[in-house]
C-alpha positions as CSV (number, residue, x, y, z in Angstrom):
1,X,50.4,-8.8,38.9
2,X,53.4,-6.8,38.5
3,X,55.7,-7.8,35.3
4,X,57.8,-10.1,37.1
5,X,54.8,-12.2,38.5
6,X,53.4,-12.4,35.3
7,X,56.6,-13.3,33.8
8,X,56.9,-16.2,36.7
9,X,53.2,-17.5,35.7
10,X,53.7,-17.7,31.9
11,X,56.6,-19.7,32.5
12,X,55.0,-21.9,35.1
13,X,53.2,-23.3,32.0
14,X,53.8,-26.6,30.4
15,X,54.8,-25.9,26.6
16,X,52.0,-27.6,25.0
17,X,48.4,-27.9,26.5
18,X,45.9,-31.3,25.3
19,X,44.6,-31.9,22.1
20,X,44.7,-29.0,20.1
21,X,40.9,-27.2,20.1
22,X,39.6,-23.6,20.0
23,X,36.6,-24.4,21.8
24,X,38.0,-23.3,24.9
25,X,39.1,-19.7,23.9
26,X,36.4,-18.9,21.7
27,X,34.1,-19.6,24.6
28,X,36.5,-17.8,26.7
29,X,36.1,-14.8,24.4
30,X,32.1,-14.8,24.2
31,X,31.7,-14.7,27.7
32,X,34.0,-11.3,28.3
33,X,32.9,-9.2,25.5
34,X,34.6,-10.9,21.8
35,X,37.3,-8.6,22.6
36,X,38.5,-10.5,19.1
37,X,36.1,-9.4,17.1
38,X,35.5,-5.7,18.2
39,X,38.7,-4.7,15.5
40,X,39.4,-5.3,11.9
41,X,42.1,-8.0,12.0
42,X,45.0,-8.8,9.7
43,X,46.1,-13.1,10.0
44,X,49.4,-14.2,9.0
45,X,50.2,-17.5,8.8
46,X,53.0,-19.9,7.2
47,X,56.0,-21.7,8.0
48,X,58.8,-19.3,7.7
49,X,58.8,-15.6,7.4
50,X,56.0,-14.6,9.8
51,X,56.9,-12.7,12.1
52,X,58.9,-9.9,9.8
53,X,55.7,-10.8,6.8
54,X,53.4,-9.1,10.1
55,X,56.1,-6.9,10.7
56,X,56.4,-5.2,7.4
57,X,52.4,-5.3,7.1
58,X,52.2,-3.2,10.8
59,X,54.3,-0.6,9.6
60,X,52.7,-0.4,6.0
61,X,49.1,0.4,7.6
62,X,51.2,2.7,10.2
63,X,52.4,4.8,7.2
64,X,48.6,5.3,5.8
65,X,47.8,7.1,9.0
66,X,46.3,4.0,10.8
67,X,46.7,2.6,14.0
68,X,47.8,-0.4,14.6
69,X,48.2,-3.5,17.4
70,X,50.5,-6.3,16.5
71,X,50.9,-9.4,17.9
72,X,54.1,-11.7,17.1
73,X,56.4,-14.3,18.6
74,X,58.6,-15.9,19.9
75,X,59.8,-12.9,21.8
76,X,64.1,-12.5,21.7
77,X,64.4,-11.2,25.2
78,X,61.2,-9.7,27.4
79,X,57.5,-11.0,26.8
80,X,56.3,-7.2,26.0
81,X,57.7,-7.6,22.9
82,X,55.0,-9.6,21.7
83,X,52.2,-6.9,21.5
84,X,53.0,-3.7,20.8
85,X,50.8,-0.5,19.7
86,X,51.2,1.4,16.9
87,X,54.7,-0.1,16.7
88,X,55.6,0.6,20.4
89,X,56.2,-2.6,23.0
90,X,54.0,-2.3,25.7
91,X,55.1,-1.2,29.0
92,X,55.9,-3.8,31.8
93,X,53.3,-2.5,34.1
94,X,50.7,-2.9,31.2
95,X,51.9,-5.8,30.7
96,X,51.4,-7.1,34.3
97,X,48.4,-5.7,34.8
98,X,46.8,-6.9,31.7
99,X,48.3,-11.0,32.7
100,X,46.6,-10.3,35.8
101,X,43.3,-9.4,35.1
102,X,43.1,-12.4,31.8
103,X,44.5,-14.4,34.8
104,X,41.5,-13.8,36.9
105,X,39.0,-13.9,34.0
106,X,40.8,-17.7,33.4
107,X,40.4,-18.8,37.2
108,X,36.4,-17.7,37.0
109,X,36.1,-19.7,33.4
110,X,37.9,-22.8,34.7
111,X,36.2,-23.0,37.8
112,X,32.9,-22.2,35.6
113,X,33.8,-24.9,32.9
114,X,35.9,-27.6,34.2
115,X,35.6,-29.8,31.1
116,X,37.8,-26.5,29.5
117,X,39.9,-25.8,32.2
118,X,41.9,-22.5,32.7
119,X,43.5,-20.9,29.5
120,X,46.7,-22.4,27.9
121,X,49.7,-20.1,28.1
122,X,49.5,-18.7,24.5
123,X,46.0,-18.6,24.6
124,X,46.2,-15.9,27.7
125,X,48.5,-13.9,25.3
126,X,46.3,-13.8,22.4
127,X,43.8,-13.0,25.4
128,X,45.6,-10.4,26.7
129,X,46.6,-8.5,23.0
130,X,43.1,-8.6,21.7
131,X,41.7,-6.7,25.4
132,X,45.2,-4.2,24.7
133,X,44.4,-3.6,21.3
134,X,40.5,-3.1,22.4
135,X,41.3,-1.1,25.5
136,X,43.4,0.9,22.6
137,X,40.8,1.8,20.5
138,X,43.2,0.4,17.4
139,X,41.7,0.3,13.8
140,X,43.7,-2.7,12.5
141,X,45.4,-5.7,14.5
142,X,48.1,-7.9,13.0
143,X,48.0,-11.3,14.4
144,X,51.0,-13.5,13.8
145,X,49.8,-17.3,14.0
146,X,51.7,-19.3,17.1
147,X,51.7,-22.7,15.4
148,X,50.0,-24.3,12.7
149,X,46.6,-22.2,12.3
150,X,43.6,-24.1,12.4
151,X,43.6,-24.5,16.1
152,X,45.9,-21.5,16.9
153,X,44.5,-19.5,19.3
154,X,44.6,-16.4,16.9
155,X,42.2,-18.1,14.3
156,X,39.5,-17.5,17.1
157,X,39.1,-13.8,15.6
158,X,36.4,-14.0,13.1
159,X,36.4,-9.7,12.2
160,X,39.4,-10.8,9.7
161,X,39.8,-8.1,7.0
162,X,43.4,-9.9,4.9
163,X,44.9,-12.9,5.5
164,X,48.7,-14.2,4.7
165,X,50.0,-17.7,4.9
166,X,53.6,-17.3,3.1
167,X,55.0,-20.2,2.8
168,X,54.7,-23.9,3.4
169,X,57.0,-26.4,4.5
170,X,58.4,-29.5,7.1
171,X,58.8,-27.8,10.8
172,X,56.5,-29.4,13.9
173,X,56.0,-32.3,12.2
174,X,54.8,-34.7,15.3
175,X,52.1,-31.7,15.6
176,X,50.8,-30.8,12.1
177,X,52.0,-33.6,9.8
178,X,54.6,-35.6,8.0
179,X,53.8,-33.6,4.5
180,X,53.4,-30.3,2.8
181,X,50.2,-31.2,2.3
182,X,49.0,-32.0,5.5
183,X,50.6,-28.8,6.9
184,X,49.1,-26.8,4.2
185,X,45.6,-27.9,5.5
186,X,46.6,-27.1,8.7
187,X,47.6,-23.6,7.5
188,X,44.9,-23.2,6.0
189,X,42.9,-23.3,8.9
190,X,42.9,-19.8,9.1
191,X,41.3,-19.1,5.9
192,X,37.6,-17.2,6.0
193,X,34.7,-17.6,3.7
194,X,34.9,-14.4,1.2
195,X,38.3,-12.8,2.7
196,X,41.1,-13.1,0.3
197,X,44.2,-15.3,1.1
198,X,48.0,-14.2,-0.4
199,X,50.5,-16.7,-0.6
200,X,54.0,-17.3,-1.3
201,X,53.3,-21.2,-1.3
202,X,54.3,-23.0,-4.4
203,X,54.3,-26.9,-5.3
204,X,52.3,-29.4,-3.8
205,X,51.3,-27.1,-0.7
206,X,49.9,-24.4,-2.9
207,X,48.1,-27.3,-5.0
208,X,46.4,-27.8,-1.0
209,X,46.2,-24.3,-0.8
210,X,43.9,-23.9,-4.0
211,X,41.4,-26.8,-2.9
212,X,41.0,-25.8,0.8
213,X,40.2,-21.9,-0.5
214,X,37.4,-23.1,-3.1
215,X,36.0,-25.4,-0.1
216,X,36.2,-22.1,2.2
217,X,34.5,-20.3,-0.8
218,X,37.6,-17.8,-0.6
219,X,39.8,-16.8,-3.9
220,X,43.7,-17.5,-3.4
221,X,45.9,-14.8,-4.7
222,X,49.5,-15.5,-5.6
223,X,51.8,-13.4,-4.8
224,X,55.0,-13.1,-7.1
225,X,57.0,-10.1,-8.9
226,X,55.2,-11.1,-11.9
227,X,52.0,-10.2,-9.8
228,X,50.2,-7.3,-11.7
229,X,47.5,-4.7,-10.1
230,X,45.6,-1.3,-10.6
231,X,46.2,-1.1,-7.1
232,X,49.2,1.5,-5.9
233,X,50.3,-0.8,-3.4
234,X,51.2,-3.0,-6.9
235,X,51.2,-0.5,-9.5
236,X,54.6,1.4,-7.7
237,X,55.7,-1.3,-5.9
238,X,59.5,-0.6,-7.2
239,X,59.0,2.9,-5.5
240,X,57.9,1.3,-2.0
241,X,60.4,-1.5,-1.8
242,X,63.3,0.9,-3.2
243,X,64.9,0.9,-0.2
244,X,64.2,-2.0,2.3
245,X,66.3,-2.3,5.4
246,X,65.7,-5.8,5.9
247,X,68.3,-7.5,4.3
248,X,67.8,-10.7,1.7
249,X,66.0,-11.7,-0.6
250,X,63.4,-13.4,1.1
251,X,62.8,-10.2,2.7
252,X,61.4,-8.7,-0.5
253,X,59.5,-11.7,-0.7
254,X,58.0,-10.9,2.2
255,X,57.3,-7.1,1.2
256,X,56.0,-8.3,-2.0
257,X,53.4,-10.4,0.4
258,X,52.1,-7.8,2.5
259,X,51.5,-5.6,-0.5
260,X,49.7,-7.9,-2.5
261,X,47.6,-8.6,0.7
262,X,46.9,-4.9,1.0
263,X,45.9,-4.3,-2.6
264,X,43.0,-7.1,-1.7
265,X,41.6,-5.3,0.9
266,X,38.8,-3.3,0.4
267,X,39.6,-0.8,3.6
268,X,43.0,0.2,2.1
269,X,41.2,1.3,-1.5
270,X,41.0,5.0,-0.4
271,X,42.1,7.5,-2.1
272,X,44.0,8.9,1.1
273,X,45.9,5.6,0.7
274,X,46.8,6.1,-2.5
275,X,48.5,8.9,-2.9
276,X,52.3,10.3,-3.4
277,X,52.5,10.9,0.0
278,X,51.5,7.7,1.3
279,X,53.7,6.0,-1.1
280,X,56.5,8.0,0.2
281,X,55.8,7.2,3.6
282,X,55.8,3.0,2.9
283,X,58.6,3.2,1.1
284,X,60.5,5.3,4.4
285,X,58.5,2.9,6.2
286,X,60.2,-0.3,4.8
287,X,63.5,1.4,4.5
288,X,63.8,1.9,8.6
289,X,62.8,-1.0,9.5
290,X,64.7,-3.1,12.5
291,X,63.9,-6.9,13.4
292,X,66.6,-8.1,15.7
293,X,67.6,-11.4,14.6
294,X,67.0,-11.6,11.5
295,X,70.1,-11.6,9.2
296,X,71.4,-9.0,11.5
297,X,74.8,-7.3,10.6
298,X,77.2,-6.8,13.8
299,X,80.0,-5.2,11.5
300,X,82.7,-4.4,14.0
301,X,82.3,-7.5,15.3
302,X,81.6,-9.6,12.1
303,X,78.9,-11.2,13.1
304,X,75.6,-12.2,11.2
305,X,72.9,-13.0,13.6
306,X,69.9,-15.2,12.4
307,X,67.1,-17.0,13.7
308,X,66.6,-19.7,11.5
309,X,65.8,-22.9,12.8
310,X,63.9,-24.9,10.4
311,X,65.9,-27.1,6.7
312,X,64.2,-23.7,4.8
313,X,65.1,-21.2,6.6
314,X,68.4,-22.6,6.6
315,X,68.3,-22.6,2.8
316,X,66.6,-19.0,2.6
317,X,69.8,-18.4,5.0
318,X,72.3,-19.5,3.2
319,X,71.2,-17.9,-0.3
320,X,71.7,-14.4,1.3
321,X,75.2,-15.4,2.8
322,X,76.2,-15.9,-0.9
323,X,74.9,-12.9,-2.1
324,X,76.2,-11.1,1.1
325,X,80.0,-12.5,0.4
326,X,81.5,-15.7,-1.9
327,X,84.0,-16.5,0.8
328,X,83.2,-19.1,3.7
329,X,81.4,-18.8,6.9
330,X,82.4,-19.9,10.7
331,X,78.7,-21.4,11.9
332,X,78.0,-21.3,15.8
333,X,75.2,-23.0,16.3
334,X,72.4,-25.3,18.8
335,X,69.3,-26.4,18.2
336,X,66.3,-27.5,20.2
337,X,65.5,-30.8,20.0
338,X,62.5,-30.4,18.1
339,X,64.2,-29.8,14.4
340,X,65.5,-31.4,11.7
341,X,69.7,-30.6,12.2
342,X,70.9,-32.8,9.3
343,X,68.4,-31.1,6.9
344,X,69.2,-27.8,8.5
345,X,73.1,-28.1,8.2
346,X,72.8,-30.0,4.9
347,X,71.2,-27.0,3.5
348,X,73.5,-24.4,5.5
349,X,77.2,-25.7,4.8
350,X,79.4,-25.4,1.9
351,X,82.8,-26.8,1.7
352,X,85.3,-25.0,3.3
353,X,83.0,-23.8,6.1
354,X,83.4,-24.4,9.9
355,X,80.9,-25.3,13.2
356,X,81.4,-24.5,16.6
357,X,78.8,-26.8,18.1
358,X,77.1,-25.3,21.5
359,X,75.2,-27.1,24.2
360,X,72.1,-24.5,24.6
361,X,71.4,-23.4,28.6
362,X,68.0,-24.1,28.7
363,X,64.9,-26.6,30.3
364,X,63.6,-27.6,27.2
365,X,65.4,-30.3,25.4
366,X,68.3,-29.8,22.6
367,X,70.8,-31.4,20.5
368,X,74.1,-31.6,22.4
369,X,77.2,-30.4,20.7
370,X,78.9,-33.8,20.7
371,X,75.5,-35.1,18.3
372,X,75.7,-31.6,16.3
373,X,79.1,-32.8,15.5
374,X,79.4,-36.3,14.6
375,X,76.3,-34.6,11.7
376,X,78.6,-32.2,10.8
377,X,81.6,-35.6,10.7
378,X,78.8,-37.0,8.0
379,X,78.6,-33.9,5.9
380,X,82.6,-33.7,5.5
381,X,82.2,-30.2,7.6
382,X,85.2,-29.7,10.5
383,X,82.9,-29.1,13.8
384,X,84.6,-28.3,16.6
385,X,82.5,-28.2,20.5
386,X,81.5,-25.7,23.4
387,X,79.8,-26.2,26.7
388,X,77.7,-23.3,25.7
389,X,77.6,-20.1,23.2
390,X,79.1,-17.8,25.4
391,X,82.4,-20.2,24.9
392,X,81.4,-21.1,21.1
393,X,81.6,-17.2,20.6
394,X,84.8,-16.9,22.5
395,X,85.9,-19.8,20.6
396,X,85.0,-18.5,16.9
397,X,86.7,-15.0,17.9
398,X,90.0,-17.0,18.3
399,X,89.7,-19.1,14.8
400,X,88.1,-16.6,12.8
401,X,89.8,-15.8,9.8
402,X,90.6,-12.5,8.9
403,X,87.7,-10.9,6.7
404,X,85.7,-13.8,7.7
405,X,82.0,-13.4,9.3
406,X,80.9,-15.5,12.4
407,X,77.1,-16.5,11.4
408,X,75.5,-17.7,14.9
409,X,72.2,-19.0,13.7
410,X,70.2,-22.3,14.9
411,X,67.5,-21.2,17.3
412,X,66.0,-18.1,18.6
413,X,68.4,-19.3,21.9
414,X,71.6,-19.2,20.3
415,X,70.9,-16.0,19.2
416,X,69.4,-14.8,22.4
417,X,72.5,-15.7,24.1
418,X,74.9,-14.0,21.6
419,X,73.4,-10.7,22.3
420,X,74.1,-11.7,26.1
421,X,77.6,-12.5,24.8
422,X,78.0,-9.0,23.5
423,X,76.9,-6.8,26.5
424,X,73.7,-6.3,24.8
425,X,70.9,-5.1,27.5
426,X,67.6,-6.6,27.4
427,X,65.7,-3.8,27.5
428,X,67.5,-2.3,24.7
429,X,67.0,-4.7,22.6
430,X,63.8,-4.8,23.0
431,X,63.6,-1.1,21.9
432,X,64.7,-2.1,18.7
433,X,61.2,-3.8,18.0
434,X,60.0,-0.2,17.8
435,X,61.6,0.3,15.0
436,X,62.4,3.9,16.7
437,X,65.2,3.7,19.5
438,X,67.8,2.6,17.6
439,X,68.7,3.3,13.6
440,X,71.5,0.8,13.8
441,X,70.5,-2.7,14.8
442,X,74.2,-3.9,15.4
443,X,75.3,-1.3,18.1
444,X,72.1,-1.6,20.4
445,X,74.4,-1.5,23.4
446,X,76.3,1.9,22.5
């Protein structure tokens, strides 16, 4: 396959596959080498926070002179941005070449197993990063969970070295449960008998948290600023995170995370990982880091864009807005029809802020502006409508008040299609995920 055939496949798939299971790809993996367990892996897991929680821990173990795989999602604008080595996207004819070959490896176990059928979508991902990192030679992967984490297709990796679940709350709810606590045991899925587990979880889902690790025969390690350690990772934390680039508090949060993980690991307790110099490079590491999307400043256009899509995030959101600036916001969002808008906006508005409401241009199902609205009618919040967000941004450039920011922000989508808005090219963007190309995330298309 060439990158745009293997494009065309993924998306052939159906979202979701049948009954959740990881009998399929661990039996997929046994019979073509446990490509999963030939490298010490790092599992993160949670509900919000994820994918920059991996992020931070990939370039952390890049600045102690390792090398690393990661493997994230959803991607913003091209596929490669899901696996990347050593911090670089892969190229689009590795990435073709690799979708073909798990593609013909899926046919021959289907046609071998017909009780298992071929491979679900985002189990011939996870397929085709573990045989990348492999082919690689890498000496630590860091797996971002897809959804939930007990049947995730990334809990089939049994070499697991530190795992992460950061935090736990309501999001896929028709899929892992109607409570914390059933999600949390879903989460928890991805815990390993003797392999530590760090956690920003608090509440009733850390409560299921503590009982699932001593059933697991794992210890649960809490990870807050009060959080105290011989290890240097702990010890000078204040000199690592002095300068993050990732703005918002739940950003140091998520620093705070991946250094508590690495201080339980024994692989990172070398003295070559402990010294000045590596504790200069984290802390340069952290303070360069680029994750498109994610409370990201536009400043000539006064633009925030952000990701969040869940009632938390939205509240996670909305504390760095205040921080960020007292005065109120102009909202252009659209959400998939999946979430839980009321809770989302409910958490996101103030009084005095405005909505553009935007129909999203997509196959799967959303919220159309008209029922984003009449929510917004509810909450006392003046909503006005677009057709879709290239008009809600043409919209919110006309009623923007002077000094006042445009926050589009809803769904991976919205934001997807305010980069289009802006001229932004696709592949440039995606340079930005190696943290290299580009040192300032809101002119990627200068």
């Amino acid at each position: 396959m060439n990158y745009k055939e293997a494009v065309a496949y993924l998306e052939s798939f159906p979202p979701m596959k049948e009954k959740p299971s990881l009998e399929r790809i661990k039996l997929f993996f046994k019979e073509t080498g446990e490509p999963q367990n030939s490298i010490d892996t790092i599992h993160v897991g949670g509900t919000n926070g994820k994918g920059s929680t991996a992020l931070t821990v990939d370039a952390l173990i890049r600045a102690l002179g390792l090398k690393t795989g990661r493997f994230t999602g959803p991607h913003m604008f091209t596929w490669r941005e899901r696996i990347a080595i050593n911090g670089e996207t892969i190229s689009e004819a590795d990435f073709g070449r690799l979708a073909g070959e798990i593609n013909i490896l899926s046919e021959e176990f289907g046609a071998k197993h017909p009780e298992l059928g071929v491979l679900s979508w985002f189990e011939l991902l996870t397929a085709m990063a573990f045989f990348k990192f492999k082919e690689e030679n890498i000496d630590v992967a860091v797996m971002e969970v897809g959804l939930g984490g007990r049947f995730d297709a990334t809990n089939a990796a049994d070499r697991v070295i530190g795992t992460i679940i950061t935090n736990i709350d309501l999001e896929h709810t028709h899929i892992l449960g109607d409570t914390v606590e059933k999600i949390a045991f879903e989460k928890a899925g991805i815990m390993k008998a003797g392999v530590k587990v760090t956690t920003g979880a608090r509440g009733d889902a850390l409560l299921e948290l503590r009982r699932q690790a001593a059933l697991k025969d794992t210890e649960l390690v809490e990870a807050s600023e009060d959080f105290t350690s011989d290890s240097p990772f702990i010890a000078r934390k204040e000199e690592i995170l002095a300068n993050l680039a990732l703005i918002g508090p739940h950003q140091r949060t998520n620093s705070l995370l991946a250094l508590t993980m690495l201080a339980q690991v024994t692989r990172f307790q070398g003295a070559n990982f402990s010294d000045a110099a590596a504790i200069e490079r984290m802390r340069k590491a952290l303070a360069s880091l680029i994750w498109p999307g994610r409370f990201q400043l536009v400043e000539d256009k006064q633009l925030i864009l952000d990701v969040a899509h869940n009632p938390a995030s939205a509240k996670v959101l909305r504390r760095t807005l205040d921080q960020f600036s007292s005065g109120s916001y102009l909202f252009v969002v659209g959400f998939f029809r999946s979430k839980d808008v009321p809770g989302f906006l409910e958490n996101l508005l103030r009084k005095g802020d405005r909505v553009i409401a935007c129909n999203l241009n997509t196959r799967r199902k959303f919220y159309t502006a008209r029922e984003i609205k009449a929510i917004c009618q509810d909450l006392s919040i003046e909503c006005s409508t677009a057709r879709d967000v290239s008009l809600g941004m043409r919209q919110a450039d006309r009623l923007r008040s002077p000094g006042q920011y445009t926050v589009a922000t809803g769904s991976f989508e919205v934001v997807r299609s305010t980069m289009r808005y802006l001229g932004w090219h696709p592949d440039i963007v995606a340079r930005t995920f190696n943290n290299t190309a580009v040192t300032d995330p809101g002119r990627v298309n200068s």
